[in-house]
C-alpha positions as CSV (number, residue, x, y, z in Angstrom):
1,X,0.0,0.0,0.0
2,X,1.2,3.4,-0.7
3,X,1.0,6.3,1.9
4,X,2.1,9.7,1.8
5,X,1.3,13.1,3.6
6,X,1.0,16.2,1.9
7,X,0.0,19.8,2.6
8,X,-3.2,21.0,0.6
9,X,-2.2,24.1,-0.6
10,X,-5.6,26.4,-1.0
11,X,-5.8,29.8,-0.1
12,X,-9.1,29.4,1.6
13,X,-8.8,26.5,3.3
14,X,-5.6,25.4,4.9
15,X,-5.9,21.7,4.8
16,X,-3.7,19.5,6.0
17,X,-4.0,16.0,4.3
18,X,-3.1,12.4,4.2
19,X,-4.0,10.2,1.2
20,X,-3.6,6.9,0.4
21,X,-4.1,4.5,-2.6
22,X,-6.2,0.8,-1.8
23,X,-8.8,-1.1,-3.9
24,X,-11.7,-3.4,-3.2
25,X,-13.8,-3.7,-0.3
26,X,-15.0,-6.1,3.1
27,X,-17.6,-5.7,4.8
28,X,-16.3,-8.0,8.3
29,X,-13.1,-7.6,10.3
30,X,-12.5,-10.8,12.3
31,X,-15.5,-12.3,14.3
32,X,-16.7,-8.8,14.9
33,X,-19.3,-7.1,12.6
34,X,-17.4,-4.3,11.0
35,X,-19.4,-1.4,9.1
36,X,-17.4,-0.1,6.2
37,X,-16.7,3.3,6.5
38,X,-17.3,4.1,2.7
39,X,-20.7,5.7,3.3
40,X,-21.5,6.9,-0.1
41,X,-20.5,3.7,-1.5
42,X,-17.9,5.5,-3.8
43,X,-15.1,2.9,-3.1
44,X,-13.0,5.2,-1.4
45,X,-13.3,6.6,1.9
46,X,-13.3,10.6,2.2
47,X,-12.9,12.1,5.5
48,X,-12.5,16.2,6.7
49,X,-11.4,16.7,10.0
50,X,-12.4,20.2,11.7
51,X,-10.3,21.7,14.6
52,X,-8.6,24.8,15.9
53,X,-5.0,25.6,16.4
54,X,-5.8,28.4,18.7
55,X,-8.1,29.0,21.5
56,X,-9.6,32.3,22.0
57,X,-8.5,32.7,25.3
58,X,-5.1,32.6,23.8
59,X,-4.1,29.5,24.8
60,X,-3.7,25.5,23.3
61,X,-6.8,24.7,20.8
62,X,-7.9,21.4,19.6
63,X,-5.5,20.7,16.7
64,X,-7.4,18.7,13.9
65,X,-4.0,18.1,12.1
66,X,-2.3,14.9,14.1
67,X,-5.8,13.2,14.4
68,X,-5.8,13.4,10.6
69,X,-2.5,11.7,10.1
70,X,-3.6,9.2,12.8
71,X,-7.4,8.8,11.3
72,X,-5.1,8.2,7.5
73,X,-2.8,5.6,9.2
74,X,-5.7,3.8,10.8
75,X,-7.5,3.8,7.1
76,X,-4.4,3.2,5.7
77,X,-3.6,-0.3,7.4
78,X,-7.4,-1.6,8.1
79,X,-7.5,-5.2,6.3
80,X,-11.5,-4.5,5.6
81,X,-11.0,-1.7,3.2
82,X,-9.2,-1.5,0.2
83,X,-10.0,1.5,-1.7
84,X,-8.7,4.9,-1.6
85,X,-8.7,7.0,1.6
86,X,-8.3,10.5,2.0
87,X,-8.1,12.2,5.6
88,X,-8.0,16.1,5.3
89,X,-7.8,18.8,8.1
90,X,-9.2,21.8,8.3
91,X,-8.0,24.7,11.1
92,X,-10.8,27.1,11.5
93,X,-8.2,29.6,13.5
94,X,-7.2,32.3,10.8
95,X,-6.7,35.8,10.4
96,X,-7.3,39.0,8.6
97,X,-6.6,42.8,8.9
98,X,-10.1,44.3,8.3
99,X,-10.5,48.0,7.8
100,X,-13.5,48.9,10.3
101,X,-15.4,52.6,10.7
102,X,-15.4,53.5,14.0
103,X,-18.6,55.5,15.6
104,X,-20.7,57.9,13.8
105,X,-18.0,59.8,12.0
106,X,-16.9,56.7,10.2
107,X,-13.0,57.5,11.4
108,X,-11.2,54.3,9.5
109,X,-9.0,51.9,11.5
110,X,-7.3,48.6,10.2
111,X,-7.4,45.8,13.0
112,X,-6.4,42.1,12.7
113,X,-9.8,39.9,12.8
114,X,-9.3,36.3,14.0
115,X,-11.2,33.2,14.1
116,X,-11.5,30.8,16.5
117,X,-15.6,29.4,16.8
118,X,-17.4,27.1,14.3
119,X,-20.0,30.5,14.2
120,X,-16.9,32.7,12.8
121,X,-15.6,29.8,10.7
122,X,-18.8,29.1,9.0
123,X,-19.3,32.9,8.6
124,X,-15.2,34.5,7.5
125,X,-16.0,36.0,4.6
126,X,-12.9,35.5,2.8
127,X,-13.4,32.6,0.5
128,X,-16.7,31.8,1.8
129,X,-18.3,30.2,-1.0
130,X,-15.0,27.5,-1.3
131,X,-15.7,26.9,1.9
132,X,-19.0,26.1,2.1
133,X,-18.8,24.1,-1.6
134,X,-16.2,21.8,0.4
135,X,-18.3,21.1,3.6
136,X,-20.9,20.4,1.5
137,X,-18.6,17.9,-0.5
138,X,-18.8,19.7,-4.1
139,X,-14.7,20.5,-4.1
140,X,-12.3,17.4,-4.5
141,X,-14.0,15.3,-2.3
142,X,-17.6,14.0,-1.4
143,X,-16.9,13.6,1.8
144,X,-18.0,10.4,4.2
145,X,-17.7,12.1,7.1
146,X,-16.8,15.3,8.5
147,X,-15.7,15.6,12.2
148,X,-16.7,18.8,14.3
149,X,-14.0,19.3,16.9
150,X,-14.1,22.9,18.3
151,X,-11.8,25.4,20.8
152,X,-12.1,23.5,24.3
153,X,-12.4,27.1,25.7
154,X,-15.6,27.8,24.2
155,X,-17.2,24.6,24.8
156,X,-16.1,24.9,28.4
157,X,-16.9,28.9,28.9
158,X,-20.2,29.4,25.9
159,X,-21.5,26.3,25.1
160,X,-24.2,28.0,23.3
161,X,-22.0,29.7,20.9
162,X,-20.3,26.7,20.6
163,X,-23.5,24.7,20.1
164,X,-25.0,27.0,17.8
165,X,-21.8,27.3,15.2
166,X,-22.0,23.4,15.4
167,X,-25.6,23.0,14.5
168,X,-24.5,25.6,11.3
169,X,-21.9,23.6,10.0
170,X,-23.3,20.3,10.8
171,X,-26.4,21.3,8.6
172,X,-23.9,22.2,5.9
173,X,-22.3,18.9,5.8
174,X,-25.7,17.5,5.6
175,X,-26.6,19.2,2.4
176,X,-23.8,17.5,0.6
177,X,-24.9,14.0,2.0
178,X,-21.7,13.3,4.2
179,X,-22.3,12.5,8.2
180,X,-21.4,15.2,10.2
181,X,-19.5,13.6,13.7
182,X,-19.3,16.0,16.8
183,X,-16.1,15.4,18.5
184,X,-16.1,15.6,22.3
185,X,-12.7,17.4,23.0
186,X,-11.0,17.9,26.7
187,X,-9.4,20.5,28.6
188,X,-6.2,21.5,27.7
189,X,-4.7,21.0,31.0
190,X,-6.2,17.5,31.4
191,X,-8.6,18.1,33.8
192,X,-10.9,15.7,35.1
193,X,-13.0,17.9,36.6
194,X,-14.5,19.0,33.6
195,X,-15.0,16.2,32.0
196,X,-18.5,15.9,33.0
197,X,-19.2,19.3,31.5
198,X,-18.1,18.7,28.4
199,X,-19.7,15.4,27.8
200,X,-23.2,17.4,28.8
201,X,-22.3,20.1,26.2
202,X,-21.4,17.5,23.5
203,X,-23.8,15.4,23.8
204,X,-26.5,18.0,24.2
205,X,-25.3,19.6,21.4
206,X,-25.4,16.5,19.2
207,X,-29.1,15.7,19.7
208,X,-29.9,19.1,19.6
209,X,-29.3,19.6,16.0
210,X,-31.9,19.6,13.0
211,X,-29.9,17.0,11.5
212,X,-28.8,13.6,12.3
213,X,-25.2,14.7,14.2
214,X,-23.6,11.9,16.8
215,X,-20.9,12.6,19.6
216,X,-17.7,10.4,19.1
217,X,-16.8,10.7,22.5
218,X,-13.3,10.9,22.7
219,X,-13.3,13.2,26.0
220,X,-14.2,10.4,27.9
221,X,-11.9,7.9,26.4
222,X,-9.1,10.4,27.0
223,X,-10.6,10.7,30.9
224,X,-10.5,6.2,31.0
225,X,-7.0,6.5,30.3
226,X,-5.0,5.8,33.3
227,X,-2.3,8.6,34.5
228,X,0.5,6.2,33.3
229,X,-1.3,6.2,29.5
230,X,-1.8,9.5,29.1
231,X,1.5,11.6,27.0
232,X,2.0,15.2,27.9
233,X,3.5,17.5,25.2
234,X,3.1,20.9,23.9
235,X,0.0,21.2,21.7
236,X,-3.4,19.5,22.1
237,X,-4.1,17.2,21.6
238,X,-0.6,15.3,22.5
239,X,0.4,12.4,19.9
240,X,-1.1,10.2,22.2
241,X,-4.8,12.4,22.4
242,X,-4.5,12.7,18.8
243,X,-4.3,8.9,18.2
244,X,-6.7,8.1,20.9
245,X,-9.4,10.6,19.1
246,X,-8.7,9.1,15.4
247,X,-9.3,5.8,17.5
248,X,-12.4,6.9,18.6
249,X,-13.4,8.1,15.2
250,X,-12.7,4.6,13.7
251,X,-14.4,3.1,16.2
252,X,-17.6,5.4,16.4
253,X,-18.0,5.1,12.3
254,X,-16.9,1.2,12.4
255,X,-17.7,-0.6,15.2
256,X,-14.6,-2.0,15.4
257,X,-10.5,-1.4,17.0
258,X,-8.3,1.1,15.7
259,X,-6.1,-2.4,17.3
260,X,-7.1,-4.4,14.2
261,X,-5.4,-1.8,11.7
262,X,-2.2,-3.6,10.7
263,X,-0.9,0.8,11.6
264,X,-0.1,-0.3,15.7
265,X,0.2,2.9,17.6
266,X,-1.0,1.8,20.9
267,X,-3.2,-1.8,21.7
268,X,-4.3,-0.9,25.0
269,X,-5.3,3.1,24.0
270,X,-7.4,1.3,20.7
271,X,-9.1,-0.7,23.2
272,X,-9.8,1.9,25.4
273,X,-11.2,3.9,22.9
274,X,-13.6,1.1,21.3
275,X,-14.9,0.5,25.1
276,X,-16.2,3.7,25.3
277,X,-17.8,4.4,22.1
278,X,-19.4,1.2,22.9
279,X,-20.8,2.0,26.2
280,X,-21.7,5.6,25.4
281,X,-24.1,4.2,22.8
282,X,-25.9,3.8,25.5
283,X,-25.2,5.6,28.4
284,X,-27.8,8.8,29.3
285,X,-24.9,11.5,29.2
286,X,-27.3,14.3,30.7
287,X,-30.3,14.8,31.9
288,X,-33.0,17.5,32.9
289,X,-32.7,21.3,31.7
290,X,-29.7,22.5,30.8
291,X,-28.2,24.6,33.8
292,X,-24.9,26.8,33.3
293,X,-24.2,30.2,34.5
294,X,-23.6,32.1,31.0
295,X,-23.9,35.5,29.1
296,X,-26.3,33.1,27.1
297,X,-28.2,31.7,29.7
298,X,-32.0,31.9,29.9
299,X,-33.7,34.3,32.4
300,X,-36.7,33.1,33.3
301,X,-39.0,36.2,33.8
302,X,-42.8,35.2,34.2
303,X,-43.8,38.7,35.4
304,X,-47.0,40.4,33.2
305,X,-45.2,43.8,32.8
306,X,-41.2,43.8,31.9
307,X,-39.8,47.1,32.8
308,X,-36.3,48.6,31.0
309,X,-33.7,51.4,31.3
310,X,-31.4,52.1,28.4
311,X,-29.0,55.1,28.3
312,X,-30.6,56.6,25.9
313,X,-27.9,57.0,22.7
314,X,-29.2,56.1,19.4
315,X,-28.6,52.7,19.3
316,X,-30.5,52.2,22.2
317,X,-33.5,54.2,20.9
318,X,-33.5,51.6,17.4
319,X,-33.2,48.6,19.6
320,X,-36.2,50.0,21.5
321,X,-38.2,50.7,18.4
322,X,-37.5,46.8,18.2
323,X,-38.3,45.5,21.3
324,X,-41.8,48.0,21.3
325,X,-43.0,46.1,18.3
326,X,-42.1,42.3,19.5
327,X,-43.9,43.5,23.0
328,X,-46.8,44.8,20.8
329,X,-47.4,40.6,19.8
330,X,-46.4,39.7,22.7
331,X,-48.6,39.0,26.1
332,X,-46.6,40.9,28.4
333,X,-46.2,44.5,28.3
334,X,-43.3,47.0,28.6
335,X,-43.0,50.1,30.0
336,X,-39.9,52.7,31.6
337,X,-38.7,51.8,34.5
338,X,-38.0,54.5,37.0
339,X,-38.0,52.8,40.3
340,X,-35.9,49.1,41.5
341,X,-35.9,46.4,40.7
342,X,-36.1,47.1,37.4
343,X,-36.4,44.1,34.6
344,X,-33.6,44.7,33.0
345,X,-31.1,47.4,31.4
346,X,-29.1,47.4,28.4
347,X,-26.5,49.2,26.4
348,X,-23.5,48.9,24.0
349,X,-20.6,47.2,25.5
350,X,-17.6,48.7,23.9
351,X,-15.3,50.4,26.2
352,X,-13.2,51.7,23.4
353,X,-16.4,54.2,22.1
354,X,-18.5,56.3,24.2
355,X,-18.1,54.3,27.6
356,X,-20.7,56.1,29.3
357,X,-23.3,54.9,27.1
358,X,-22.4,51.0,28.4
359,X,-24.5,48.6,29.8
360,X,-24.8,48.7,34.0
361,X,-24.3,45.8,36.3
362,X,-26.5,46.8,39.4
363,X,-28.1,43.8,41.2
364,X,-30.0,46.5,43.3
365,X,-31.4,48.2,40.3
366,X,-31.5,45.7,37.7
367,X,-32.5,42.0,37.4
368,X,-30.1,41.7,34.8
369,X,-28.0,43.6,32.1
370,X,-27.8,42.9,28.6
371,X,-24.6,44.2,26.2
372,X,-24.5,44.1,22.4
373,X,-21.2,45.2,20.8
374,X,-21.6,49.0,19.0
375,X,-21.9,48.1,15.4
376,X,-18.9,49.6,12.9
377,X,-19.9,52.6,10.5
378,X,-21.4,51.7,7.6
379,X,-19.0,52.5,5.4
380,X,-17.3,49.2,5.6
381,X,-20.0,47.4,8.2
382,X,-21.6,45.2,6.3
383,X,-18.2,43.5,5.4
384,X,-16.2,44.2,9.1
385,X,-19.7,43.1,11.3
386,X,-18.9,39.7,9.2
387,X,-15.5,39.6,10.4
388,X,-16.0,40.6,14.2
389,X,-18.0,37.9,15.6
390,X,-15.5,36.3,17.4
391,X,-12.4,38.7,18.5
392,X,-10.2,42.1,16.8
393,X,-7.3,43.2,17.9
394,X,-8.5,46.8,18.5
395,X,-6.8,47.1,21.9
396,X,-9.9,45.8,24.3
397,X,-11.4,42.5,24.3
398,X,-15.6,43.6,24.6
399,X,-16.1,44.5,21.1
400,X,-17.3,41.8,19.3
401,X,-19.9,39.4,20.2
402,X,-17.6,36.5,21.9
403,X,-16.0,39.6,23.3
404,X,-18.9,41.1,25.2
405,X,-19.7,37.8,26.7
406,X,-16.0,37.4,27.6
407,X,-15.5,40.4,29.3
408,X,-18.9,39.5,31.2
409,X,-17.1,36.5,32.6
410,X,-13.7,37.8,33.1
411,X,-15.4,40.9,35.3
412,X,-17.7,38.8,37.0
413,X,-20.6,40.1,35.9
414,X,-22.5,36.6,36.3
415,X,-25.1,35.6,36.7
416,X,-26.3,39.0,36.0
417,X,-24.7,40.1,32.2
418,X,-26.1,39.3,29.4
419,X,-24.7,39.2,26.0
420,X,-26.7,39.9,22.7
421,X,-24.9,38.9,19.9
422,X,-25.7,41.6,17.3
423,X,-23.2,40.3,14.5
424,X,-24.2,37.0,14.5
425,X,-27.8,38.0,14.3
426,X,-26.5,40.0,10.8
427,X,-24.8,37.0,9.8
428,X,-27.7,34.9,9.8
429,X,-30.1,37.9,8.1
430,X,-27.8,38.2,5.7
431,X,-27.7,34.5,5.3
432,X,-31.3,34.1,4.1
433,X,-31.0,37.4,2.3
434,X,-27.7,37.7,0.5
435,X,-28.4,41.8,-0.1
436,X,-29.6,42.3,3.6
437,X,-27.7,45.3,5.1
438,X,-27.1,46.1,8.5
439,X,-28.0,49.9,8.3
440,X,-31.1,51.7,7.8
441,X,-28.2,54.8,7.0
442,X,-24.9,55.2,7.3
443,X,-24.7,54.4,11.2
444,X,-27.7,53.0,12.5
445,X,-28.9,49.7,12.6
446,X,-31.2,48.3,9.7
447,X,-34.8,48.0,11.0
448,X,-34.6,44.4,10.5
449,X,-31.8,43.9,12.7
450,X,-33.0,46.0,16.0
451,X,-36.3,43.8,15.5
452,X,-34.1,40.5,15.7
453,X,-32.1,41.5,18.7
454,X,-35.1,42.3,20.2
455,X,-36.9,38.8,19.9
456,X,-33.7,37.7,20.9
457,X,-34.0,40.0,24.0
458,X,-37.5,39.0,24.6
459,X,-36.9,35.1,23.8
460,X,-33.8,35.2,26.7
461,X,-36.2,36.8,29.0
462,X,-39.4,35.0,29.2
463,X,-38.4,32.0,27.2
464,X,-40.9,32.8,24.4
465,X,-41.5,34.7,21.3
466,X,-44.5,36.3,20.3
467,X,-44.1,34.9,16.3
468,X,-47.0,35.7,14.2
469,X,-47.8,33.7,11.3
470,X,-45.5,33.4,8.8
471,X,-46.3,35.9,5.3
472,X,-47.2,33.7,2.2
473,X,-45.0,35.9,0.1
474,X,-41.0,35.1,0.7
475,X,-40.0,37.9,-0.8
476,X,-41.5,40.8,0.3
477,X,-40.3,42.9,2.9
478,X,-42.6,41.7,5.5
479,X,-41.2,38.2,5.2
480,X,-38.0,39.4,5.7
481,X,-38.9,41.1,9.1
482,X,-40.9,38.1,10.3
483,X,-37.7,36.0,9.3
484,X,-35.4,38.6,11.2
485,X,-37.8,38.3,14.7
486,X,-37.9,34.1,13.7
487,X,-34.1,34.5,13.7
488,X,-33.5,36.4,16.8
489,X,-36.3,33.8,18.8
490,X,-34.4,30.7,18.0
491,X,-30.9,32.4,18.6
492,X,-32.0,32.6,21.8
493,X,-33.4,29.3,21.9
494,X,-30.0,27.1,20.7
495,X,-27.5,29.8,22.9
496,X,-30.1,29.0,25.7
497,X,-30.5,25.4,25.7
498,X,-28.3,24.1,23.3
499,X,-30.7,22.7,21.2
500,X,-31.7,24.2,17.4
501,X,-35.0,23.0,17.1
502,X,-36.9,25.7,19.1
503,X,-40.5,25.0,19.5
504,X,-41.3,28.8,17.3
């Protein structure tokens, strides 16, 4: 058999990948019953590999580009397969200086924009149609599978932003037919104390999605290990994390041991790895609601009348417009707030712009506090709004939208901040409609958009949304608004709870 790695040179997409050259096909390994990881029945086996090579926090990711090369060599030396095989990785961590307006004047600045979430992956506007043509298997390869691993700080500190850029790109790889596979990664620091978190996050996550997605639990293999089996090493995963995850990827899509391949990396880590994708098959891996102190976390207001402060800049003002006319479906009511305790307040977030205007933690005034990140000048918005979902280098951390709820947690603003992720509600208007601006003028917000924060506003609140019927006509302007309040609901609804199919 022939083997080789190479480097996938593509401007847009970074891939790291192994290929290998085999013919014919079995269907059993040994006395077990083996499942031949060909899904498409294409007589080669084509599989893309998602990860991040660094964490927003700064710190160790979850490289995707050793569990490829470990995935390939497992292909590569299974006896029950003997047509092609092609393991590619993808790292979702990139970067690009982005000229941004800044305030009302529109006074230009150039700052770096990086990635680091599935959200900003699926959603970087360079090369964004390549990218999505390859998810959805219409590049080089119609992929089998595609494996969802993610930035362990995320899962572990947003899980709703982490859940709903999984849901996006998992719906993605279903479009193209492939099997989207969330990977459950660990902490960096190999704690076992959080081990339990992130199998509730993963597996929520999983079944939470609007298409058939399934955990390959390699967090828990990793956590079966004894101290003795476990590598340590710069980079994570370690050689040894990154073999025990392709194990547990051969083994989830399989049903067999990576310890069958005639590739021998480690007996005892391949059997530890098929034990546990066996038992989690059935194991419950959560249960009840979903509980975690968040900027995304649901706040559970039954009261008839919601009262609100705002500061009272511009912004504000639009967003109130919004929220007016989601309260005018709604059966609650919402009026000014003069006296404690007061429903809630809100306000940009940005402490490089007009800090006065913020947001205000005050537990005696205010039930809770929601932030949204000041949107750029329009003069190069609707491109840099694209671009600043996840973190800029402008010098302060709380202007984007996994900034604001960063800053929430770093200044312990929990369990009382609340973040409103503004760009990612463009993202996904502009998603349906491709010419869908986020101004109604040069600075302010589009109409659209303050209604969508709103709902989303409303939806975190009282765990509703006052959705009227949907308009016959897709594409009129009333659609579009009732798709933009639609939006902001179930927003709300997957950052809340994990879960993508809201009941609205």
């Amino acid at each position: 058999m022939n083997h080789s790695l190479y480097i996938l040179s593509l401007t847009s997409l970074g891939l790291v990948g192994c290929q290998s050259d085999k013919s014919d096909t079995s269907q059993t390994s040994g006395a077990v019953e083996y499942v031949s990881p060909d899904l498409n029945g294409d007589g080669s086996i084509n599989i893309l590999v998602l990860g991040t090579s660094a964490s927003i926090s700064g710190q160790e990711g979850f490289s995707a580009a050793q569990v490829a090369v470990e995935l390939s060599n497992i292909l590569d030396g299974d006896p029950a397969f003997t047509g092609d095989v092609s393991v590619r990785a993808e790292d979702i961590h990139t970067s690009q200086a982005v000229t941004i307006g800044l305030g009302q004047a529109g006074d230009e600045y150039t700052y770096s924009h990086y990635s680091h979430s599935l959200l900003q992956y699926y959603y970087w506007p360079e090369d964004a149609g390549t990218r999505m043509d390859n998810l959805s298997g219409g590049l080089e390869h119609d992929w089998d599978y595609v494996v969802i691993a993610a930035d362990p700080f995320i899962v572990s500190t947003t899980p709703g932003y982490y859940a709903l850029g999984a849901h996006k790109v998992a719906s993605k790889v279903a479009e193209g037919g492939a099997q989207p596979l969330l990977m459950m990664v660990w902490d960096p620091d190999q704690a076992d104390a959080t081990i339990d978190h992130f199998e509730e996050v993963t597996y929520r996550t999983a079944d939470g999605a609007a298409v058939a997605l399934s955990a390959v639990p390699a967090g828990l293999a990793w956590a079966a290990l004894t101290d003795e089996q476990r590598d340590e090493a710069s980079g994570h995963p370690t050689p040894g994390g990154a073999y025990l995850s392709a194990a547990s990827i051969y083994s989830h899509i399989t049903q067999t041991s990576a310890g069958d391949s005639e590739y021998q990396y480690d007996s005892d880590m391949a059997e530890v790895a098929l034990d546990t994708v066996s038992q989690a098959r059935d194991q419950a891996h959560y249960e009840g609601d979903f509980l975690f102190d968040s900027p995304f976390a649901r706040c559970g207001i039954t009261d008839e009348q919601l009262t609100y402060n705002h500061t009272g800049s511009s912004s504000e003002n639009g967003i109130l417009e919004g929220l007016s006319w989601v309260f005018d479906q709604a059966d609650e009511t919402l009026e000014s707030g003069e006296e404690p305790l007061i429903t809630f307040n809100y306000g940009r977030a940005n402490t490089n712009f007009e800090p006065e205007k913020r947001y205000q933690i005050d537990p005696d005034r205010f039930q809770y506090s929601f932030g949204f990140p000041m949107q750029d000048n329009g003069n190069h918005g609707d491109t840099s709004m694209l671009y600043g979902l996840d973190k800029r280098d402008g010098g302060v951390i709380n202007d984007t939208d996994l900034g604001v709820a960063s800053y929430m947690i770093d200044e312990s603003e929990l369990p009382y901040g609340r973040a409103i992720p503004i760009r990612t509600l463009f993202a996904q208007l502009r998603e349906v409609n491709p010419e869908q601006s986020a101004y109604r003028d040069s600075w302010h917000m589009h109409r659209d958009l303050d209604k969508a924060s709103a709902a989303y506003m409303y939806t975190m609140l009282t765990n509703k949304c006052a959705l009227g019927e949907e308009p016959a006509d897709a594409t009129t302007s009333d659609w579009y608004t009732w798709s933009a309040h639609k939006i902001g609901c179930s927003t709300a609804w997957t950052v809340m709870y994990l879960d993508g199919n809201s009941p609205f």
